[in-house]
C-alpha positions as CSV (number, residue, x, y, z in Angstrom):
1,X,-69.2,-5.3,-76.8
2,X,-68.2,-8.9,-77.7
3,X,-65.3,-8.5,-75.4
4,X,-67.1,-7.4,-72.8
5,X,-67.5,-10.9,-71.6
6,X,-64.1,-11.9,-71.6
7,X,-62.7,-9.0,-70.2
8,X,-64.9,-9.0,-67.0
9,X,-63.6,-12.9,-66.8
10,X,-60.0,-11.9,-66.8
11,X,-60.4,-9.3,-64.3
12,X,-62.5,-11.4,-62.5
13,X,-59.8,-13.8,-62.2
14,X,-57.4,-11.3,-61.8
15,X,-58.6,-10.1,-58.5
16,X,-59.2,-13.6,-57.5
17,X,-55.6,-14.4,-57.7
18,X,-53.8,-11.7,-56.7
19,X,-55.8,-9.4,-54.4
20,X,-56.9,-9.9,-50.7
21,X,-60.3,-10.0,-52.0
22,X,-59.7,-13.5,-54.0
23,X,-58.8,-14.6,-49.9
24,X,-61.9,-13.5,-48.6
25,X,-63.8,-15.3,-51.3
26,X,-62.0,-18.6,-50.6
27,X,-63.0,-17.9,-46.6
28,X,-66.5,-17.5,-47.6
29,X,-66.4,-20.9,-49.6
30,X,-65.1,-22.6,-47.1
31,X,-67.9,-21.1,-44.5
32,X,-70.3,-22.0,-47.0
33,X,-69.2,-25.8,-48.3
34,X,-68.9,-26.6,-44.1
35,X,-72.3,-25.4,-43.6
36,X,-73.8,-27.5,-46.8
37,X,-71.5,-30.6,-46.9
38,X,-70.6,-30.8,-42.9
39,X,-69.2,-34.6,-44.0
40,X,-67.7,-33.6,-47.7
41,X,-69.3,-33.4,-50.8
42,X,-68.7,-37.1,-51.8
43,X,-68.3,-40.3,-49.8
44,X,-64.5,-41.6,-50.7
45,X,-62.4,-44.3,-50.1
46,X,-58.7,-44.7,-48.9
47,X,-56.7,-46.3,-51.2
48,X,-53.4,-48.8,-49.8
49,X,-50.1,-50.6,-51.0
50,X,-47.7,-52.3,-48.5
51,X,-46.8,-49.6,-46.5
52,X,-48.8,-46.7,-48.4
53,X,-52.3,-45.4,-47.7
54,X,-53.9,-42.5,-49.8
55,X,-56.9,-40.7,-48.3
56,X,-59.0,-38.6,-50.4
57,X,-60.2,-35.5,-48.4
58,X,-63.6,-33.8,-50.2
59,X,-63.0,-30.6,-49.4
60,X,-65.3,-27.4,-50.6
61,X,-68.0,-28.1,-52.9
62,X,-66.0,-30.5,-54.8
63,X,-62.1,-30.2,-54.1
64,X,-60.3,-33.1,-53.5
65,X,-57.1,-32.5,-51.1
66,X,-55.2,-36.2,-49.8
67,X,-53.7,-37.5,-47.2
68,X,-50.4,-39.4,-48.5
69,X,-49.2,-41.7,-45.5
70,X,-45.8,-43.8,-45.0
71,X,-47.7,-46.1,-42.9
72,X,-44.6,-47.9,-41.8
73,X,-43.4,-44.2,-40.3
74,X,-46.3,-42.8,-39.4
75,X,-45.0,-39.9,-41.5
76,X,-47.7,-37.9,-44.3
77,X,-47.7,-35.3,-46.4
78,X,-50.8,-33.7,-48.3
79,X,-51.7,-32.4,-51.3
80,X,-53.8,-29.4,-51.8
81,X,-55.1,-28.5,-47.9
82,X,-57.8,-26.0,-49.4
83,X,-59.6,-27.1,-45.7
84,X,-57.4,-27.1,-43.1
85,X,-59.9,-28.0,-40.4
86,X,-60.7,-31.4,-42.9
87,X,-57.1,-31.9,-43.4
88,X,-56.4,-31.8,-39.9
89,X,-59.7,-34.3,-38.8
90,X,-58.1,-36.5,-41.7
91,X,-54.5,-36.2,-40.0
92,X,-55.9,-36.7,-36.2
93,X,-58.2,-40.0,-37.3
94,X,-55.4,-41.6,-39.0
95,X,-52.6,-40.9,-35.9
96,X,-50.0,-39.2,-38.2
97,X,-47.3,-36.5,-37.7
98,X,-47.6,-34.1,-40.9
99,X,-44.2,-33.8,-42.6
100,X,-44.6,-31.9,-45.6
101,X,-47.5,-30.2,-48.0
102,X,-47.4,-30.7,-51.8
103,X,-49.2,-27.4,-53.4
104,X,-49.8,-27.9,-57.2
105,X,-50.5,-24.1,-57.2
106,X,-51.5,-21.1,-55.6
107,X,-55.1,-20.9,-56.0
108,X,-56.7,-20.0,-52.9
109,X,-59.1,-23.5,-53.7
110,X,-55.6,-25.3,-53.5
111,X,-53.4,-23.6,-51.1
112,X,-55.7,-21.6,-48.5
113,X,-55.1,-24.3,-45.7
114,X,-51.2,-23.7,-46.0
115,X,-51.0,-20.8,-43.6
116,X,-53.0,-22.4,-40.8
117,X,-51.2,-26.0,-41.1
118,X,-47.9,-24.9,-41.3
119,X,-49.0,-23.1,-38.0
120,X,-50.1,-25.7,-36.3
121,X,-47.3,-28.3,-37.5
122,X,-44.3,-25.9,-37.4
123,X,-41.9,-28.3,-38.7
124,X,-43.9,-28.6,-41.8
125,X,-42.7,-27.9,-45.5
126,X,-44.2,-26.1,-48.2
127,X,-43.5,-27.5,-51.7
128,X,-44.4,-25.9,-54.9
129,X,-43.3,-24.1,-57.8
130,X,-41.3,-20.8,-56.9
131,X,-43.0,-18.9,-60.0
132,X,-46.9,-19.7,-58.7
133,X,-46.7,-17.5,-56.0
134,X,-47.7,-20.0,-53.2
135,X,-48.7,-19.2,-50.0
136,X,-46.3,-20.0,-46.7
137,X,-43.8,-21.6,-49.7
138,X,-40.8,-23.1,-47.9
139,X,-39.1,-25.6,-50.1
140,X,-39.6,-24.5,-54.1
141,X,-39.2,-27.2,-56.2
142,X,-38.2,-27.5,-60.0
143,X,-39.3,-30.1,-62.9
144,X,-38.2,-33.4,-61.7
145,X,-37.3,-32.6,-58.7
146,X,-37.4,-35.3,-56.3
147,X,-38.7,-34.9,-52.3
148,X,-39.1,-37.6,-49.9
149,X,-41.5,-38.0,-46.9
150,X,-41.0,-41.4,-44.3
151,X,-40.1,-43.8,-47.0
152,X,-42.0,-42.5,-50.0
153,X,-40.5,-40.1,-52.9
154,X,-42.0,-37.8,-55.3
155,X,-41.2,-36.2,-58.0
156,X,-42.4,-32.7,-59.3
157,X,-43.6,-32.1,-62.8
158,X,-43.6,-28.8,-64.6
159,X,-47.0,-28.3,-65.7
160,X,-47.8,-25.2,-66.9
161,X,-51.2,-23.7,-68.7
162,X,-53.8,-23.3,-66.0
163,X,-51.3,-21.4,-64.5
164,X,-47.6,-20.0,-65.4
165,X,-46.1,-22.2,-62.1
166,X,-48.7,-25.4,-61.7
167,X,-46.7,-28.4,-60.4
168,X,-48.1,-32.0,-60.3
169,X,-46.8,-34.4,-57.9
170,X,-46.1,-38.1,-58.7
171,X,-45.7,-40.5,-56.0
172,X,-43.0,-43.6,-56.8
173,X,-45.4,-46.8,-55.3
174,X,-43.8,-49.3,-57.0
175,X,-41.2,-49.9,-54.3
176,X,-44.9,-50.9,-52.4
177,X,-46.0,-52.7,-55.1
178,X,-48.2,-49.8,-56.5
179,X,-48.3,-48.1,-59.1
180,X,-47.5,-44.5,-60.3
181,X,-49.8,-41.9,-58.5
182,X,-50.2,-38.3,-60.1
183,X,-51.6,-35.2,-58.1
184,X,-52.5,-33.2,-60.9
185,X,-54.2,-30.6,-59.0
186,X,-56.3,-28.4,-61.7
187,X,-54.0,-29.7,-65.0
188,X,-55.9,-32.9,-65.6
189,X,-59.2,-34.4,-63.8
190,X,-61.6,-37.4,-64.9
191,X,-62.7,-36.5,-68.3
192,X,-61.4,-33.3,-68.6
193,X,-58.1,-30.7,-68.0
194,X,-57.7,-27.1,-66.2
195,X,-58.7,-24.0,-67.6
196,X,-55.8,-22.1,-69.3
197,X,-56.0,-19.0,-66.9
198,X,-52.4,-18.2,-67.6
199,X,-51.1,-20.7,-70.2
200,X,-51.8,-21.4,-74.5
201,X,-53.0,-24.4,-75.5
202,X,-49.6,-25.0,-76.6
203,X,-48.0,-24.8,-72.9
204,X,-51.6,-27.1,-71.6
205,X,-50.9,-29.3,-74.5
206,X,-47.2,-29.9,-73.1
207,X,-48.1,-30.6,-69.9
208,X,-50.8,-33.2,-70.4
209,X,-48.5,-35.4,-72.7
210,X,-45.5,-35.5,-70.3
211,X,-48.6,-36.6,-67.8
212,X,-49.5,-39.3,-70.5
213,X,-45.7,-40.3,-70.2
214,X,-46.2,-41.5,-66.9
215,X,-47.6,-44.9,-68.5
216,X,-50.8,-45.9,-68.7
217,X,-51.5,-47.8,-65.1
218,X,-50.8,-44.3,-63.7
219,X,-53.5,-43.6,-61.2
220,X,-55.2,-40.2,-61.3
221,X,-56.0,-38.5,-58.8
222,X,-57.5,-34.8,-59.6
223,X,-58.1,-31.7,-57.4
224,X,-62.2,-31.7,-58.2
225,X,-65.0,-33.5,-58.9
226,X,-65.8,-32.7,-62.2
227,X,-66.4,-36.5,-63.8
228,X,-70.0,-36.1,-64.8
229,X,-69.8,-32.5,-66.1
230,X,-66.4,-34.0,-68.3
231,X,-68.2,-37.2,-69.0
232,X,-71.3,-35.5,-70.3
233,X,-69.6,-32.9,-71.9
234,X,-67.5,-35.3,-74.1
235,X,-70.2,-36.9,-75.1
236,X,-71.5,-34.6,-77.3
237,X,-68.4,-34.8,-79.2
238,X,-68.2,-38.7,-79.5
239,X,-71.7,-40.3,-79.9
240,X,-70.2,-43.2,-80.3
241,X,-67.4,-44.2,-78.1
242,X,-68.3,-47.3,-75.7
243,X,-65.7,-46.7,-73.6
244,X,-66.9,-43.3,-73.0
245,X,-70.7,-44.6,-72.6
246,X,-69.6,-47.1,-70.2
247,X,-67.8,-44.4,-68.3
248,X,-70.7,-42.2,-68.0
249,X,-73.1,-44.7,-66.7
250,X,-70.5,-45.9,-63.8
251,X,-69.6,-41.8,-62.8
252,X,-73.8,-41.5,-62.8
253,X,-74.1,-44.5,-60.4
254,X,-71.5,-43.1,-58.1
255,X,-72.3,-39.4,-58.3
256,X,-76.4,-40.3,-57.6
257,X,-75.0,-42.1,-54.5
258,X,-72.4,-39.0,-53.4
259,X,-69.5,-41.6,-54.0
260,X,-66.3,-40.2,-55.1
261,X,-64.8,-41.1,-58.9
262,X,-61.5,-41.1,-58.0
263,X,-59.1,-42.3,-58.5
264,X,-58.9,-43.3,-62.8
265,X,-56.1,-44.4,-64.7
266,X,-54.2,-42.5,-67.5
267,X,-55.2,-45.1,-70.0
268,X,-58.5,-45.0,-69.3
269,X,-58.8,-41.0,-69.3
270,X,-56.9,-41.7,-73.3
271,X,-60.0,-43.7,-74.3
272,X,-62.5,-40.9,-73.3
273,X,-60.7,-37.8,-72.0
274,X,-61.2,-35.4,-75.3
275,X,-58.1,-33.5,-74.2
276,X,-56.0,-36.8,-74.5
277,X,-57.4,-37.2,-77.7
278,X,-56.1,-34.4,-79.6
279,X,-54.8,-37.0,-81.9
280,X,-57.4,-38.7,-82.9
281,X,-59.6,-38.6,-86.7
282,X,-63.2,-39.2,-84.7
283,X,-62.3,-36.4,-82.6
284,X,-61.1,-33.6,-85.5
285,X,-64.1,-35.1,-87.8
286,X,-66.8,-34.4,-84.8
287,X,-65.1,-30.6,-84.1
288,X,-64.8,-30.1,-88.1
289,X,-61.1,-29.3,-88.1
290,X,-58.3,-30.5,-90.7
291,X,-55.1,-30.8,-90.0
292,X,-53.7,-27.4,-92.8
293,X,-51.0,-28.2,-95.9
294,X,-47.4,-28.3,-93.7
295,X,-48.9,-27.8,-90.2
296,X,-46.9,-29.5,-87.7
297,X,-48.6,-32.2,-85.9
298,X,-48.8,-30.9,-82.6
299,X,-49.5,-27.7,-83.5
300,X,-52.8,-29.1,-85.2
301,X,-53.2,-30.4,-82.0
302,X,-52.8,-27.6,-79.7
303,X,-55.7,-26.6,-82.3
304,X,-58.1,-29.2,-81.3
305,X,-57.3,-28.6,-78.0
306,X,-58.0,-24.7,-77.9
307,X,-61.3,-25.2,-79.5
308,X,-62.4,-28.4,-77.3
309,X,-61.5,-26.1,-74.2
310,X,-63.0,-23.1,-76.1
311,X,-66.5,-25.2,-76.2
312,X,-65.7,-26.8,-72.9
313,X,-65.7,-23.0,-71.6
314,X,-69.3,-22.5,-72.8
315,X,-70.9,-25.8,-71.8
316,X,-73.4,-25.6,-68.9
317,X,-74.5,-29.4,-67.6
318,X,-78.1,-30.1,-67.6
């Protein structure tokens, strides 16, 4: 019976990513999220360089898609149109011709609005990973593979472990004096990382240190809200982090006024994000794990990071 649980998860999951039905669930939560949060779920603010604009779309109950605009072209992509009706009010207020959509994966909460965008922009492209299965996929993309929209180029990172194809997108701004901007979709958010739906914690672990790589003025910019669930969450495995603390009070300021948290930085998310601290002694001391006689470094850490995502998985918020 122990495995009950898990097994009705899996299968669960199962028909939610690979079955009509997990379509019809996504419509419903669409029907649903316009009915409750006919303006979004949170109250967010564009974001520009010289010749760069980023508009964070709330999309769902607390999906974030974005608008990424060459403002000297006119020319946009987005990431993640789980809405297309919000993507396309986004597209209309800020006068732009849609040129391509990035899709980190193919969760219907990510990639629903595909089908219905590329429809109504026909010239459109679909990027994403050619092993994620994503809807209305035009252009597949590889690790480090570079695209370009107007003036502004991305590159796509491999990062698998919520699932087997999940692609992050990182936008090059320092040409606009900006810099690095990661799409992570569901590998990394404010606090806290994807569930591994298809991945080990070896794969996850992986992928959030070539994110790390990026360099620490990255700018993060997740596919949910999750930053007071992550914050609080992490707090009961450092009592005594101010960085974290001082983290926690900000995210309950902006949350109790519906403002968005995005976007952070990766070296922020090092100080507080648990699952960018696999490294560190406060963190192995509070989970009571030792690194074993001849283990390999990072596979101690792929350790710590299956049981902070295996108490992650059982924590309910107050």
């Amino acid at each position: 019976m122990a495995l009950a649980g898990p097994l009705l998860f899996r299968l669960g999951y199962s028909l939610y990513a690979r079955t009509r039905l997990g379509f019809l669930f996504y419509k419903r939560q669409v029907k649903k999220a316009r009915e409750r949060f006919p303006h979004g779920h949170s109250v967010s603010q564009p974001l520009g360089f010289r010749g760069v604009k980023i508009v964070p779309i709330p999309v769902l109950s607390n999906n974030y898609s974005y608008l990424v605009i060459d403002t000297d072209s006119g020319r946009a992509a987005v990431v993640d149109p789980s809405d297309p009706l919000a993507v396309q009010a986004a597209i209309e207020a800020e006068g732009v011709m849609l040129e391509a959509i990035l899709c980190t994966h193919k969760h219907w909460d990510h990639s629903g609005g595909n089908a219905a965008l590329l429809q109504q922009h026909g010239s459109c492209k679909v990027y994403g990973s050619a092993i994620d299965a994503i809807p209305e996929l035009t252009h597949p993309v590889g690790d480090k593979e570079k695209l370009s929209v107007g003036c502004l180029t991305f590159e796509a990172l491999a990062t698998p472990g919520h699932t087997v194809g999940h692609m992050a997108f990182v936008l090059d701004a320092g040409p606009f004096g900006g810099p690095p901007c990661l799409f992570s979709g569901d590998l990394l958010f404010l606090a806290g990382c994807g569930r591994l739906f298809e991945g080990s914690p070896e794969t996850m672990l992986a992928s959030l240190d070539a994110a790390v790589g990026l360099g620490e003025d990255t700018l993060l910019w997740p596919g949910h809200e999750y930053a007071l669930e992550c914050l609080s969450f992490a707090r009961l495995l450092e009592l005594d982090n101010p960085a974290l603390e001082q983290k926690l009070l900000w995210a309950t300021q902006q949350r109790q006024e519906k403002r968005s948290t995005c976007p952070s930085t990766l070296g922020e998310e090092q100080t507080y994000n648990p699952f960018l601290r696999t490294h560190r002694r406060e963190l192995h001391e509070a989970l009571g794990l030792q690194r074993g006689s001849g283990e390999h470094h990072d596979a101690f850490r792929a350790r710590v990071l299956r049981e902070v995502r295996r108490r992650k998985d059982l924590y309910k918020a107050t």
